[in-house]
C-alpha positions in Angstrom: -46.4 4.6 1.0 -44.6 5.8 3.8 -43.5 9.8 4.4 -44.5 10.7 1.0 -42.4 8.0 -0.7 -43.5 4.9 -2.5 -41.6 1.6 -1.3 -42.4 -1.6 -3.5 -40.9 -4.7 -2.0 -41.1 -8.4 -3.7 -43.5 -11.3 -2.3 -40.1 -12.5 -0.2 -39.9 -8.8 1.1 -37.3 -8.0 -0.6 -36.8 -4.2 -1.9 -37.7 -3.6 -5.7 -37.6 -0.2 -5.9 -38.1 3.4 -3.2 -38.5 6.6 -4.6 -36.6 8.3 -1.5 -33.9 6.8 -2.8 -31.6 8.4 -5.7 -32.8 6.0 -8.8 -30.5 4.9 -11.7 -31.7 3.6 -15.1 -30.4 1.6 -18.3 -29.8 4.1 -21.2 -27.4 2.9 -23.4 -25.6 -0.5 -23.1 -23.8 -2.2 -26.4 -19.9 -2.9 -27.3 -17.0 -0.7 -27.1 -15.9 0.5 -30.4 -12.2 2.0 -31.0 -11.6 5.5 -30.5 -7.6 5.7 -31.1 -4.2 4.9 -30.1 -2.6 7.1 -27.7 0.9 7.2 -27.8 3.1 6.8 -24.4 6.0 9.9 -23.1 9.4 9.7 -22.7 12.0 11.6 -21.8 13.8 14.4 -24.2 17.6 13.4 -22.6 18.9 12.4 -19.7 19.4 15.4 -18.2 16.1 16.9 -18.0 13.5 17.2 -14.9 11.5 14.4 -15.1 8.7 16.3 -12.4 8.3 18.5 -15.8 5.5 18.1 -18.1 7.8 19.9 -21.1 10.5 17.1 -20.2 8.8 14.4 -22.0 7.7 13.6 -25.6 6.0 11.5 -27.8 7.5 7.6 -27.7 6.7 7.8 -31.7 5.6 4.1 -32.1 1.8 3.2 -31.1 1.1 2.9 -27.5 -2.3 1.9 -25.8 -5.3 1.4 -27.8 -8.5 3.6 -26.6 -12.3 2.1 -26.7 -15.3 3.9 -25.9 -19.1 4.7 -26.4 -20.7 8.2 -26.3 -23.9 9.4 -24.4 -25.9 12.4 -25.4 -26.8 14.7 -22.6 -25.7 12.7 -19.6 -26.4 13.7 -15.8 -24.2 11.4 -13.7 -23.6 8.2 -15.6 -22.6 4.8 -14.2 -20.8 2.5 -16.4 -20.5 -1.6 -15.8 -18.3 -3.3 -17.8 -18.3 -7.0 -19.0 -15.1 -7.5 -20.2 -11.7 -6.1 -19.6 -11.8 -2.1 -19.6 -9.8 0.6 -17.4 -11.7 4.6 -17.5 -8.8 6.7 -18.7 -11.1 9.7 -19.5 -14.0 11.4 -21.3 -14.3 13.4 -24.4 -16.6 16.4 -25.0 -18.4 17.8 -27.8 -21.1 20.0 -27.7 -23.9 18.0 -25.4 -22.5 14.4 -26.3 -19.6 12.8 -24.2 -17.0 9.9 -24.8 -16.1 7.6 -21.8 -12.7 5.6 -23.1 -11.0 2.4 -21.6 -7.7 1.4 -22.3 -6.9 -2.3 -21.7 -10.3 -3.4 -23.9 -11.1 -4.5 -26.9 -14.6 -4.8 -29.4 -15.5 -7.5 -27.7 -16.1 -5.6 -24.0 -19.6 -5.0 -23.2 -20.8 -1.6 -21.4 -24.3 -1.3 -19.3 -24.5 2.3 -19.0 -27.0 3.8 -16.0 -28.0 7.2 -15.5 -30.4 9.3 -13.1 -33.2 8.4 -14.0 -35.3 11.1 -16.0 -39.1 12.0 -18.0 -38.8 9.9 -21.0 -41.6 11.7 -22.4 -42.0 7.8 -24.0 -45.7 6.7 -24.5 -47.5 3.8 -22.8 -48.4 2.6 -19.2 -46.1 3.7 -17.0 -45.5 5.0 -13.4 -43.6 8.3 -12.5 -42.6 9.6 -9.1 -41.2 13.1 -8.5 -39.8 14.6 -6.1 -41.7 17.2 -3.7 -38.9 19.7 -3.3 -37.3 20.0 -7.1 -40.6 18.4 -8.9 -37.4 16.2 -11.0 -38.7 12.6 -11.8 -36.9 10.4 -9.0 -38.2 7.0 -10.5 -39.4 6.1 -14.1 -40.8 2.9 -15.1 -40.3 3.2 -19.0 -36.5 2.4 -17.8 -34.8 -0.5 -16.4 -33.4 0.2 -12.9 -29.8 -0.3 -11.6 -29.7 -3.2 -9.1 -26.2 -3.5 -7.5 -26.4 -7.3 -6.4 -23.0 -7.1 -4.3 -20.2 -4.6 -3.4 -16.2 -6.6 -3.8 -13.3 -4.9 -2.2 -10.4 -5.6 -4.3 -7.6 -8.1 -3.2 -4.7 -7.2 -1.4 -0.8 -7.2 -3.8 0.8 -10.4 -4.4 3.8 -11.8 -3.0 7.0 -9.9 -2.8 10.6 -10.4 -4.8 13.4 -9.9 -2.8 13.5 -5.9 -3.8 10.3 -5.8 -1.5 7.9 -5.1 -5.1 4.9 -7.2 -5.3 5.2 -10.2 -8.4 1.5 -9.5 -9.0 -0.9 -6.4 -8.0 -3.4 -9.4 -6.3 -2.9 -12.3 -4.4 -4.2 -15.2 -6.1 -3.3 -13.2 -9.3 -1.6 -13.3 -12.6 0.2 -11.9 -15.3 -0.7 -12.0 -18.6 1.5 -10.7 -21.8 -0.3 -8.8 -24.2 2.0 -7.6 -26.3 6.1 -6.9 -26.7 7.6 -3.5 -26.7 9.3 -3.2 -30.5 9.7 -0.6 -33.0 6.0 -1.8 -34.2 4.9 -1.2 -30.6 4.9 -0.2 -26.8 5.1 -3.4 -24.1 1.7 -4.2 -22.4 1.4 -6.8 -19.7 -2.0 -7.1 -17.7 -2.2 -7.8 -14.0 -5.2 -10.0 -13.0 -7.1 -11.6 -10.4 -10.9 -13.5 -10.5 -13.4 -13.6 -8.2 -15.8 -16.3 -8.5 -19.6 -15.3 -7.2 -22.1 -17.5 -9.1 -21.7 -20.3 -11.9 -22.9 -20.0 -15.0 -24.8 -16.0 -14.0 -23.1 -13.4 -16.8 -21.8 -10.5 -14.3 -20.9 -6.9 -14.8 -18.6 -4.6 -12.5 -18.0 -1.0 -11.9 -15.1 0.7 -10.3 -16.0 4.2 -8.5 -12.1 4.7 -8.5 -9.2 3.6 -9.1 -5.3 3.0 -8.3 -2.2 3.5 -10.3 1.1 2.5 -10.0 4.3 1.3 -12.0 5.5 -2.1 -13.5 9.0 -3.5 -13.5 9.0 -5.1 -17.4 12.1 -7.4 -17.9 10.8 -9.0 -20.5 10.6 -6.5 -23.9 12.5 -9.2 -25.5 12.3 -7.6 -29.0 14.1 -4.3 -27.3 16.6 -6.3 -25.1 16.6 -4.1 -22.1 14.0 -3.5 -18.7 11.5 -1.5 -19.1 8.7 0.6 -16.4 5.3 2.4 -17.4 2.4 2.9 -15.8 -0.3 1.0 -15.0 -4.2 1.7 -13.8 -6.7 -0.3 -12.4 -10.2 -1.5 -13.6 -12.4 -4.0 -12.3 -14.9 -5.7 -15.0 -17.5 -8.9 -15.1 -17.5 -12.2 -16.6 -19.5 -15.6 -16.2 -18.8 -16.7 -12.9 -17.8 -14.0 -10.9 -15.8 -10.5 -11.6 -11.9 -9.9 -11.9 -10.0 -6.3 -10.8 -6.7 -5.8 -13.0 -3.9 -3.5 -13.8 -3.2 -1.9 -17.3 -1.0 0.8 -19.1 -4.0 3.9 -19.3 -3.6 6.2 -22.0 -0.2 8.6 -22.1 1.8 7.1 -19.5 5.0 7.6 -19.2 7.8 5.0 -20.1 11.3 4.8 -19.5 14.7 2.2 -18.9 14.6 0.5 -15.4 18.0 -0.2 -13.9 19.4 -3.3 -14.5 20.8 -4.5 -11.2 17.4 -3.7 -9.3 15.3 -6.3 -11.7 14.9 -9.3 -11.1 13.7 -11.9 -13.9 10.1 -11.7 -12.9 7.5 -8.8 -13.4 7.2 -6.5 -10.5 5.4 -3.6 -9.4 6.0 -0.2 -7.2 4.2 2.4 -5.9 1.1 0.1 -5.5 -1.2 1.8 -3.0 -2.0 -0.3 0.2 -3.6 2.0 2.7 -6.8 1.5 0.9 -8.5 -0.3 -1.4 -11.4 -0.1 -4.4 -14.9 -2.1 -4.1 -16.8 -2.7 -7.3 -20.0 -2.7 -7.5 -22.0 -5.8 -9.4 -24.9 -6.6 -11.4 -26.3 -9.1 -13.1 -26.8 -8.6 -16.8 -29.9 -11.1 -17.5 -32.7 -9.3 -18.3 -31.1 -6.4 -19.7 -31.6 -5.3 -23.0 -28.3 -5.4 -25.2 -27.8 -3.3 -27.4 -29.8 -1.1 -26.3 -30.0 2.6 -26.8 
């Protein structure tokens, strides 16, 4: 105990848990389920303001599929992912909210933390609270948030000879998802791994984010260059973690001119003057699902 808080440490001396310090716990964790497809904008004509929001309408084929879970009275939620997954935005109704991802599919695995708060669950447990609001500052009923390591995301890849990136990582790649058609909008993914541990099932969070624009030449079902926008997201794996770029939710989408391609993928207005760390944790030990 030391100024009124309680500090546990393990038999190595490392920390376990302090209750001066703002406590997260597991509330939810399970698999992203589909919430929609949001379709992508484009312009009315050719010569309309593009800076206006009444300048562009709906592409009319289906764009970027959204994935999501919803939380029921939340405080200030923190969301890991395993799995690819890029926040585009939250739904409300009444007390309940939806957090969507674009970029994801069934198969992505959320670890959802929150402030940790009175239960009111029975059994042994210990509860601190804080002196000044009397709010419950640590609960054990719930399991407790340990970030095991903080990753700054990679700097952009090498550069065609329009001075655009090839890749938004060095060390990266790009992967096709799908082909812009009459069925669909194009999707590529830009991605880059970073190993921590073999064989230890990670999960990663992204405070923020970055956005920028891709250089498509290759909608081969539409025969022409295409740019939309991209997002980033940052996400966990066996092994390690991986940041990556992909179309959010109602981005914009429109023809690229032809004698500034080149016959790669490319990227502009990529941010450089700062960059995202995501925070990691290990999933072992964590109930899933769990609600």
């Amino acid at each position: 105990m030391s100024d009124g808080r309680l500090i546990v440490r393990q038999s190595g001396g490392a920390l376990l848990y302090d209750t001066g310090k703002i406590s997260y716990g597991l509330v939810k964790s399970g698999n992203l389920a589909f919430n929609g497809n949001w379709r992508r904008l484009v312009l009315r004509g050719i010569n309309v303001d593009p800076n206006l929001g009444s300048s562009w309408r709906d592409a009319g084929v289906p764009g970027d599929d959204q994935y999501g879970f919803t939380l029921d009275n939340p405080q200030s939620p923190i969301v890991f992912l395993v799995g690819k997954g890029v926040a585009t935005g939250v739904t409300v109704s009444g007390s309940t909210k939806t957090y969507l991802y674009a970029g994801a599919n069934a198969a992505t695995k959320y670890y959802c933390f929150d402030l940790m708060r009175n239960d009111g669950l029975p059994g042994p447990w210990l509860k601190t609270k804080s002196e000044e609001s009397g709010g419950i500052t640590f609960n054990s009923n719930q399991n407790p948030m340990n970030v095991v390591a903080s990753i700054r995301a990679p700097g952009p890849g090498p550069l065609d000879r329009f001075g655009r990136p090839v890749f938004t990582y060095v060390g990266g790649r790009n992967e096709r998802i799908a082909f812009q058609s009459t069925a669909g909008s194009a999707i590529v993914h830009s991605v880059v791994n970073v190993d921590i541990g073999a064989g230890v099932e990670y999960a990663a969070f992204l405070p923020w984010n970055r956005s920028c624009g891709i250089v498509d030449p290759n909608s081969i079902s539409s025969g022409y260059t295409t740019t939309y926008g991209m997002a980033e997201g940052a996400f966990g794996r066996v092994g390690g973690i991986s940041f990556f770029f992909a179309p959010p939710g109602r981005t914009t989408t429109q023809d690229w001119p032809a004698q500034s391609t080149t016959a790669t993928y490319s990227y502009h207005s990529l941010p450089t003057d700062r960059f995202p760390s995501a925070l990691v944790i290990k999933t072992a030990g964590l109930p899933f699902p769990f609600n």
